[in-house]
N, C-alpha and C positions, 0 to 999 in steps of 0.2 A: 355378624361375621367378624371374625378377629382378621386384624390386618395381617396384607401376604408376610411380613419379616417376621411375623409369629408362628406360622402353619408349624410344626411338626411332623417329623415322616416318621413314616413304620417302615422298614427296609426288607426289602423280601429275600438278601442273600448276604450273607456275610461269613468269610474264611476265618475270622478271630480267631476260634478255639485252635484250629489248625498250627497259625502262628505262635501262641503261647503255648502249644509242645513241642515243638523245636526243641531241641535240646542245646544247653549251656545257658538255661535261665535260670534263675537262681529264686526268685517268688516271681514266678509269669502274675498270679490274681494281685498280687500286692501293687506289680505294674501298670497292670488295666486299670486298678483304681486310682491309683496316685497320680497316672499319666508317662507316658514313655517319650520315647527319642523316635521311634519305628513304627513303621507301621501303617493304619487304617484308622484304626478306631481304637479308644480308651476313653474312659468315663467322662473326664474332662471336655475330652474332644468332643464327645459324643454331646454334651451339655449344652457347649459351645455354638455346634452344627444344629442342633435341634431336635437332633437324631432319638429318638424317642423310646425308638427298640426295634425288634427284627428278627427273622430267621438264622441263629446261630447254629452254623452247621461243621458235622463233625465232617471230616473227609480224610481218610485212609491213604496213604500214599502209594502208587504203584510200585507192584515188585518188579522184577528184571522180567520181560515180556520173551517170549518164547514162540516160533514155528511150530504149529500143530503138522500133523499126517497130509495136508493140503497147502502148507506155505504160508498158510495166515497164522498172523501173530495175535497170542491168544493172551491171557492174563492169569497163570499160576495158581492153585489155593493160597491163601493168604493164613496162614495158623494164627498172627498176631491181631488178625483185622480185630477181633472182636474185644482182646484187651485193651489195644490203639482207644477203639470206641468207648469203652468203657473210663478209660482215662480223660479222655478227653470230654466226656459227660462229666464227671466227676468238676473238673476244671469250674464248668457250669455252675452245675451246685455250689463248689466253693465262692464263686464270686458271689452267690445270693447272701451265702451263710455268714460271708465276712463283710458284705455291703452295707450294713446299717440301716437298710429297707433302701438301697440304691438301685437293688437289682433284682430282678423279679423275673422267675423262673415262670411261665403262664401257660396253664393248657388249654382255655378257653378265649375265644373274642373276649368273654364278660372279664374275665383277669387281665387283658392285656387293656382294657380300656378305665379299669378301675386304676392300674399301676399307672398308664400316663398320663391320668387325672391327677395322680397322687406326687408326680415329677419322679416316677424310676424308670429305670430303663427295662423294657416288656422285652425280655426275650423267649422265643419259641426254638425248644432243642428239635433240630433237623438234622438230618442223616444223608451226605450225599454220595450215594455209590453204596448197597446195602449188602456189603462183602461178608459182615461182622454177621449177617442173617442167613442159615441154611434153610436148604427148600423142608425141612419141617417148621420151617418160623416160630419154633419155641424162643428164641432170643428176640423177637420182635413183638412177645406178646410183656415179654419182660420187659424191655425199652420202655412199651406203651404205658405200662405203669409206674415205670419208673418218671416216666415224662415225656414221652417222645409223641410230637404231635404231627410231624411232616416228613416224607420221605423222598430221595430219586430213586427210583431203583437201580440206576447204573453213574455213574460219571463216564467220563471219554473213553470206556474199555468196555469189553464183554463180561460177564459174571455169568450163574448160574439161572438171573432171573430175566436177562436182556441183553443186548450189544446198546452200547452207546457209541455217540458220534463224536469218530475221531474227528481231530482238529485239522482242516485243510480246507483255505483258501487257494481258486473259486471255488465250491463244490457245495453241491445238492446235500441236505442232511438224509438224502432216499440211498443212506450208505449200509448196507447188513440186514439179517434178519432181524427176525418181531420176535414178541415176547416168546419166550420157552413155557413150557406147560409149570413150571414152578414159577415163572414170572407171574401168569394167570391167576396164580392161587393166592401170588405175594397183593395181589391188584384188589383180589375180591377179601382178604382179609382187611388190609387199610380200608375198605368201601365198609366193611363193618366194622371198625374200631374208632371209624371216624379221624385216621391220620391222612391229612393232605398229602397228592402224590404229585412231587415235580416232575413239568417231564421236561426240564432244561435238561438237556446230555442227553438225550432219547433219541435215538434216530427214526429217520420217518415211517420205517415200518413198525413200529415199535409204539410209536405215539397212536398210529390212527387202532392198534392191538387195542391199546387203552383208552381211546374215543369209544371203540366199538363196547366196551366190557364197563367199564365204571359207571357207576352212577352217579360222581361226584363232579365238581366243575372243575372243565381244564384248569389247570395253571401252568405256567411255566415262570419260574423265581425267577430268573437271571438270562433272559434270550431276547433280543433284536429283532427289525425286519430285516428278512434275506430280498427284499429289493434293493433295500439302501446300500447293503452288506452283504454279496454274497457268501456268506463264511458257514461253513457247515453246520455253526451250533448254531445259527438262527433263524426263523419262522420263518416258511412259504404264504402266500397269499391264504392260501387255503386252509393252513391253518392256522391260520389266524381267525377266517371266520367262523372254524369249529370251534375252537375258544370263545367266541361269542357266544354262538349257539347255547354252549353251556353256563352261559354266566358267569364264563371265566376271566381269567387275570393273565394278563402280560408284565411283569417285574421288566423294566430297560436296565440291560444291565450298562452299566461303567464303562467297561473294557474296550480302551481304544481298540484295539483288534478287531471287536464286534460293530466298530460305531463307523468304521472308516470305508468308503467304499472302495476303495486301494489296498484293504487288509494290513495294512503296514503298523506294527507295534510302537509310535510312535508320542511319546507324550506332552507333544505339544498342540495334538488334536485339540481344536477349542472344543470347549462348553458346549457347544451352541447342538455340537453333533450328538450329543445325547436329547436335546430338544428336538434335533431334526425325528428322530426313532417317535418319541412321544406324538409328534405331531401326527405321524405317518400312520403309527399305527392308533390313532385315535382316531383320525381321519376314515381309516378302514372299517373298525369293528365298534367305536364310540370310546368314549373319555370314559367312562364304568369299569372299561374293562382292563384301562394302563392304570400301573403303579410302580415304583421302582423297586431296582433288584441290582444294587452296585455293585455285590460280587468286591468290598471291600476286604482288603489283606489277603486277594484269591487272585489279583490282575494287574495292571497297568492301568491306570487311570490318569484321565488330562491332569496336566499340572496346573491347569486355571482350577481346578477342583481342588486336589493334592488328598486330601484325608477329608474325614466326618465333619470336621471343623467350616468345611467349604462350603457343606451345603446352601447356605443362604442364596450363595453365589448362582446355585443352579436355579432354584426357586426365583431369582432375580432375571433371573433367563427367562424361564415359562415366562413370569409377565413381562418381559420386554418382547414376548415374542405374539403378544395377544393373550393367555389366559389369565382369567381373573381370580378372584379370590376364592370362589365355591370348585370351581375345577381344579386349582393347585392343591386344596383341600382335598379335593377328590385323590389327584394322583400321588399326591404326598402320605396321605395315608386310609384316607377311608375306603380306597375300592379294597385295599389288603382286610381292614378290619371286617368289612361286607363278606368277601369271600370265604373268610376265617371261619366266622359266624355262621355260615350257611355249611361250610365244612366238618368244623370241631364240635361246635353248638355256642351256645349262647352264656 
């Protein structure tokens, strides 16, 4: 077993690409690789932390939200989503193509554990909020081969294929309806193409839609317990142990928001509160089934952490808090690789 200050994580959620298309950057890929001022993560940092690779996801920005015929606020067609997405995959590719083998675009467990044998960073293109996809999913069978291995079908708004759970502390994520009949379709085509579906953002009707219909194992990238936290993006008891049931995965995400049980966005939440979720929710459903989901360059995160570069610090945590070597192992990155594997193939 290699010692804990060596483990390496696989990260189940990351905003990067999002950040490098902002606009007024001038070479975002030349950034990432050289190292920035801003930010979460860049290659360096990423080196530094241990950070290995992860779910790099695209994510659409909300348009100006609107009253439907009943008062509720809806979320617009989106004409640009799908360019957005497309540019921002691209982004991706560039960072492979200009990495010098540093960065490894991976549609398999078997490529993502070849590349962090190999020292690049394994990243998996994810899609969060699948706006860019209409309910004929010709653009999702295109993604899939262009690389696309993992999906949310909604972020914190409604779409064509789901409502997702708005943000509001205290409250239940049992906020809106279940999937729509093109959600259905979007659900049982990922089950046959083999793309992972998140259901962070998912509201509770919505999730057990996709307990009842998939055949794949839950995941959720980037969600909390909602005992510790009651905040609307994070797990009930209960689903948490259907996530078990299915040999699924819980990603803890980062975001003071989600970690604090006073919801307060506040960044000097210690460390420790992301250890508290780990514990809790290992304690519930088993150590197999957590791994993390930091939701870097997408949140607030403690300042005792700061960026990629910190992780040690958390890993230093787990074992100050009792776990050992084969379980930081675990949560650091093998339950992600297991789950992968069992989802993508091998």
């Amino acid at each position: 077993m290699m010692p804990v200050s060596s483990i390496p994580v696989f990260d189940g959620h990351n905003d990067v690409l999002a950040r490098m298309y902002r606009p007024g950057q001038a070479d975002a890929v030349g950034g990432f690789l050289a190292g920035e001022d801003g930010g979460h993560i860049d290659l360096p940092r990423a080196r530094a932390g241990g950070l290995a690779g992860g779910l790099c996801a695209i994510y659409v920005s909300s348009p100006t939200m609107r009253p439907d015929e009943n008062g509720d606020f809806v979320a617009p067609a989106q004409p640009d989503a799908l360019n957005d997405t497309m540019a921002m995959a691209r982004l991706l590719f560039d960072l492979e193509a200009r990495s010098n083998g540093a960065v490894k675009v991976c549609r398999s467990a078997g490529e993502i554990r070849r590349s962090m044998d190999a020292g690049a960073f394994a990243a998996i293109l994810h899609i969060e909020g699948i706006e860019a996809v209409r309910a004929d999913l010709d653009a999702l069978y295109v993604l899939h081969q262009a690389g696309l291995r993992s999906l949310g079908p909604v972020w914190s708004r409604p779409n064509i294929f789901a409502h997702g759970v708005p943000f509001r502390f205290p409250a239940s994520p049992d906020i809106g309806p279940g999937l729509t009949e093109a959600g259905k379709d979007l659900i049982r085509a990922c089950n046959g193409l083999k793309i992972l579906i998140d259901l962070s953002h998912m509201n509770e009707k919505g999730f057990w839609d996709i307990a009842a219909l998939s055949d794949a194992p839950l995941v959720a990238s980037h969600s909390n317990a909602h005992t510790l936290c009651p905040h609307s993006r994070n797990l009930t008891d209960r689903q948490l142990d259907a996530i078990r049931d299915t040999g699924g995965l819980v990603g803890i995400n980062f975001g003071v928001l989600f970690l604090r049980e006073d919801g307060v966005k506040n960044p000097q939440t210690p460390i420790e509160r992301i250890v508290d979720h780990v514990v809790y929710i290992a304690d519930r459903i088993g150590i197999d089934h957590v791994g993390l989901g930091s939701d870097f360059d997408g949140t607030t995160v403690p300042d005792d952490l700061k960026d990629a570069s910190g992780l040690p610090r958390l890993i230093a945590a787990l074992e100050a808090r009792g776990f050992d070597a084969d379980a930081i192992a675990s949560v650091a990155h093998r339950n992600w690789l297991s789950v992968l594997e069992r989802t993508l193939g091998s």
